[in-house]
C-alpha positions as CSV (number, residue, x, y, z in Angstrom):
1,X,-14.2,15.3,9.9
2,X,-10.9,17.0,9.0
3,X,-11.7,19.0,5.4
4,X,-7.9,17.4,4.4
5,X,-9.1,13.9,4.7
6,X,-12.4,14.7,3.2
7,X,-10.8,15.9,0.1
8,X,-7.9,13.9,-0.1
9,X,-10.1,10.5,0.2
10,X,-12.5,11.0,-1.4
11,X,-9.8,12.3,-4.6
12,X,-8.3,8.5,-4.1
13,X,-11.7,6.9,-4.2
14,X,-12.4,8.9,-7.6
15,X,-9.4,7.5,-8.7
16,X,-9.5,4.4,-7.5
17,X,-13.4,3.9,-9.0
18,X,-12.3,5.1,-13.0
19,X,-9.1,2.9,-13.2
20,X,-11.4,-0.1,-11.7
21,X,-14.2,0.3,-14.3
22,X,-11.9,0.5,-16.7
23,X,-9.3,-2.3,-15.8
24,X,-11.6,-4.0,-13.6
25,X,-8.7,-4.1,-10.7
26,X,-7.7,-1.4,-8.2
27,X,-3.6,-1.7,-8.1
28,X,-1.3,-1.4,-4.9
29,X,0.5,1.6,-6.5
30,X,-2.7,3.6,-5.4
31,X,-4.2,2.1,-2.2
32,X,-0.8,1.2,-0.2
33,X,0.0,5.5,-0.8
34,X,-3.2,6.2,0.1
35,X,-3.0,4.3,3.4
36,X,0.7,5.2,4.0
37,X,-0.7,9.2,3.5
38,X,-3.5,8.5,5.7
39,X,-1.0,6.8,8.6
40,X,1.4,9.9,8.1
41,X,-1.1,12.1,8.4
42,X,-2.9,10.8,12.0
43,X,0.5,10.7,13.1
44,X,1.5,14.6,12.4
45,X,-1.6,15.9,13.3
46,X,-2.5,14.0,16.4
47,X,0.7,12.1,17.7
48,X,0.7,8.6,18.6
49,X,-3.1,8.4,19.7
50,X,-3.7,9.8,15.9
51,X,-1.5,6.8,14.5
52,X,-3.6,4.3,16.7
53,X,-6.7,5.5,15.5
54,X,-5.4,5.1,11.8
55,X,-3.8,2.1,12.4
56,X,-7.2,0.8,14.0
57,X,-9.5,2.2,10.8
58,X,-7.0,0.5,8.7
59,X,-7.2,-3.3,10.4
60,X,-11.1,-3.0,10.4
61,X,-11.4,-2.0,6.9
62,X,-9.4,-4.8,6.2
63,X,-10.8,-7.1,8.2
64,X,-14.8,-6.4,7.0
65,X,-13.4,-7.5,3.5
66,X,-11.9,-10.3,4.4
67,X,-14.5,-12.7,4.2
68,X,-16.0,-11.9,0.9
69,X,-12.2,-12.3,-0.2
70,X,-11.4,-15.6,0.9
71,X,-15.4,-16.4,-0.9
72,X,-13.9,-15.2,-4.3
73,X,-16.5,-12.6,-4.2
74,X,-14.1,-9.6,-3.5
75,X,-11.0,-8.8,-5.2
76,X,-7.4,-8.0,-3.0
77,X,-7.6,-4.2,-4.6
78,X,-11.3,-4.0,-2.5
79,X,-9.7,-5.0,0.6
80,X,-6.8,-3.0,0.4
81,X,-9.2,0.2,-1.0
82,X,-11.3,-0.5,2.2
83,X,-8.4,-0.8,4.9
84,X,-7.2,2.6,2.9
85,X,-10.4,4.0,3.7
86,X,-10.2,3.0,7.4
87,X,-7.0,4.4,7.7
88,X,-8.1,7.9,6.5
89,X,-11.4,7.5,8.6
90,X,-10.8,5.5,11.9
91,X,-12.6,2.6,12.9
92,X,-16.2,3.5,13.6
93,X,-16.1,5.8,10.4
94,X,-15.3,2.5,8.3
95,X,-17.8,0.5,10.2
96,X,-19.9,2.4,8.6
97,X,-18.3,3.4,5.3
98,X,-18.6,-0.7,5.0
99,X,-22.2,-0.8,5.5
100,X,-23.0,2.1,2.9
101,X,-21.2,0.1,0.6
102,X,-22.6,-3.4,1.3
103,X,-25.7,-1.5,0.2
104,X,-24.5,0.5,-3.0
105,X,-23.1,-2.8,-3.8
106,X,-26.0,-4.5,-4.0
107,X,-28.0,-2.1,-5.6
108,X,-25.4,-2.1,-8.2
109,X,-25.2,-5.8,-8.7
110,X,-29.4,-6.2,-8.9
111,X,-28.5,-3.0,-11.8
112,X,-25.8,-4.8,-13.6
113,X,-28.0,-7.9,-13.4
114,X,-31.1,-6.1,-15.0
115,X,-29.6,-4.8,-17.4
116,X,-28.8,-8.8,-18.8
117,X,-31.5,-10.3,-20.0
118,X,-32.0,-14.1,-17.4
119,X,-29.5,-13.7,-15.5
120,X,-31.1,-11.4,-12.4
121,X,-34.3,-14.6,-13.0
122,X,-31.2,-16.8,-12.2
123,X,-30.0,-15.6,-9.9
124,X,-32.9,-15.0,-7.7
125,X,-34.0,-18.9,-8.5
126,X,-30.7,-19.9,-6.5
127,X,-31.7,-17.2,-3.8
128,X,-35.0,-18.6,-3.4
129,X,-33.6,-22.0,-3.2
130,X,-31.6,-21.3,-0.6
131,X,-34.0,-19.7,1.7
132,X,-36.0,-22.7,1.2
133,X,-33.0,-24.9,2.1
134,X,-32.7,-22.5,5.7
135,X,-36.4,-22.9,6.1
136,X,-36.2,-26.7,6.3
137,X,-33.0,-27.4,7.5
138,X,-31.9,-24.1,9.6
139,X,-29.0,-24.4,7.7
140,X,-27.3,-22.4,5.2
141,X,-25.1,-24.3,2.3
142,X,-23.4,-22.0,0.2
143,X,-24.0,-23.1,-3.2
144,X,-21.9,-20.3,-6.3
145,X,-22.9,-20.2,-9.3
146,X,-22.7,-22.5,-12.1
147,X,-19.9,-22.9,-14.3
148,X,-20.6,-21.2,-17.5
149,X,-23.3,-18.6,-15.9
150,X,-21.7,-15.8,-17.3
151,X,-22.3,-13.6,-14.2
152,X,-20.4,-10.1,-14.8
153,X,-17.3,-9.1,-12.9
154,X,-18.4,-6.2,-10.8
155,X,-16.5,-3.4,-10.3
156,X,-16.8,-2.8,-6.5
157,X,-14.3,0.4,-6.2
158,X,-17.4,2.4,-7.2
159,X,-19.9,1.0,-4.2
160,X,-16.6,1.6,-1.6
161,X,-16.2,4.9,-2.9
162,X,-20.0,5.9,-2.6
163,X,-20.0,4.3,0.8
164,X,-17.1,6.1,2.1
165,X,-18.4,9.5,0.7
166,X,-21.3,8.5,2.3
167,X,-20.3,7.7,5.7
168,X,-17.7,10.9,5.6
169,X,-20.6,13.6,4.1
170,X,-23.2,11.9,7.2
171,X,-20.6,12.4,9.6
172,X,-20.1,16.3,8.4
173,X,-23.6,16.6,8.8
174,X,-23.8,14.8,12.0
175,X,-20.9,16.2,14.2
176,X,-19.4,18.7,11.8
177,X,-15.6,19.4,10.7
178,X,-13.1,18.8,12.5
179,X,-14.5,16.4,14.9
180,X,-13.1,12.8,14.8
């Protein structure tokens, strides 16, 4: 892991995680830079098979976002702060980055849903529904929440930014710096 995309990530992510828990949107103004930067950077340092590797990160981290986008689970600023975070990290550093944060995520949904009083009861009513559904029919129907549930609006820059640091700070630990 080079020390410059360390820093310079996990700088974006910080950013990236204050404006969206107080706007509740990550804009274009910071994660198209950030990729751009990233991109520029593969490309100076390591020539065209740098760029690739970039370029690969980026169309993974976008991709593993997709689908919770197209849901209406996941806003465009999380997909675009993902395929950033690809771009800085490569492919198999975002694969993992992802996972970190699928799980930061949902320990910070079960938190925000806690912390109102029914609504985490609610929720895991529907859950256990559904699971009952699979059990009998082996298939899964995708059933969102009521209208008028009053679920919050999560703010999911902060569980991509712990997952990236994640994934970056294990692969320091793993294989060192410097080491792709």
């Amino acid at each position: 892991m080079d020390p410059i995309i360390f820093a310079s990530l996990t700088l974006s992510l910080m950013v990236a995680s204050v404006i969206d828990l107080r706007s509740q949107r990550i804009p274009n103004l910071l994660t198209m830079p950030a990729a751009l930067a990233a991109l520029a950077y593969h490309l100076l340092t390591q020539g065209p098979q740098g760029l690739w590797f970039s370029l690969a990160g980026l169309g993974l981290g976008l991709a593993l976002m997709l689908g919770p986008f197209l849901f209406g689970v996941m806003g465009g600023g999380d997909v675009k702060l993902m395929g950033a975070v690809g771009a800085f990290v490569g492919p198999q550093t975002v694969l993992i980055a992802f996972l970190l944060t699928s799980l930061a995520g949902g320990a910070y949904a079960l938190l925000v849903l806690a912390r109102r009083s029914g609504l985490l009861a609610g929720v895991l009513a529907r859950l256990r529904a559904a699971l009952y559904a699979v059990s009998a029919t082996g298939e899964f129907f995708y059933q969102p929440a009521p209208e008028g549930a009053g679920l919050p609006k999560l703010c999911y820059g902060l569980a991509i930014a712990l997952g990236a640091v994640a994934a970056m700070t294990r692969q320091v630990l793993v294989a060192g710096w410097l080491v792709q």
